[in-house]
C-alpha positions in Angstrom: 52.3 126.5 145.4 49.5 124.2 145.6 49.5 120.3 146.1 48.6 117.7 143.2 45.4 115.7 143.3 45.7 112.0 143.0 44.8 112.3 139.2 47.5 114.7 138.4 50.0 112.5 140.1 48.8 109.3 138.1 49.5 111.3 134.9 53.0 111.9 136.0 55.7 109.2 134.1 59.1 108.1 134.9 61.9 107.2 132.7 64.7 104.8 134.0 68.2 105.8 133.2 71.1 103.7 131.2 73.0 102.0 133.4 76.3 103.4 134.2 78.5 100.9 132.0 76.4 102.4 129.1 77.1 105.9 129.8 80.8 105.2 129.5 83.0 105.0 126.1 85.5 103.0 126.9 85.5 103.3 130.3 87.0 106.3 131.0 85.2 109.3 132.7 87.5 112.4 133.4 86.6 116.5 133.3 89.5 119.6 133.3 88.1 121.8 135.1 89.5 125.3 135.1 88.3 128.2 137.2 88.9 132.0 137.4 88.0 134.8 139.5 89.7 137.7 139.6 89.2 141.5 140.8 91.2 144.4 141.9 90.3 147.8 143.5 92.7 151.0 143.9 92.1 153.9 146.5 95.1 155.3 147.7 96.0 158.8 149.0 92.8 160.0 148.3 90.2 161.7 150.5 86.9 160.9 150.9 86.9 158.8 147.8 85.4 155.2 147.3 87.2 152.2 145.5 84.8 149.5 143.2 85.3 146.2 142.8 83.8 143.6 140.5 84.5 140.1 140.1 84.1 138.5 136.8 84.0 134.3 137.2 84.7 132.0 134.6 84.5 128.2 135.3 84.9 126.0 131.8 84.5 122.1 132.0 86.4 119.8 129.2 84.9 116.4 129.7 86.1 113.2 127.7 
């Protein structure tokens, strides 16, 4: 990664965000947020045998 010259840097812009209170409707700000991660593995009575596991995650975010 190299560094940026003074010239690149002047060409850079920023952008001020809304202000809180305008981000809100009404003021409310909540999120649900429900999360799942689950996985089972089964080895029993056997020899020389392996057991896989995989978790599959699921995260979904509701936000009024």
């Amino acid at each position: 990664m190299r560094e940026l010259s003074f010239a690149e840097l002047d060409t850079e812009r920023t952008e001020l965000l809304p202000t809180r209170e305008t981000l809100t409707f009404g003021n409310t700000n909540w999120a649900n947020i429900f999360a799942n991660n689950s996985s089972m593995a089964l080895n029993a009575a056997s020899v020389y045998a392996v057991a896989n596991s995989a978790a599959g995650q699921t995260i979904n975010v509701y936000q009024g």
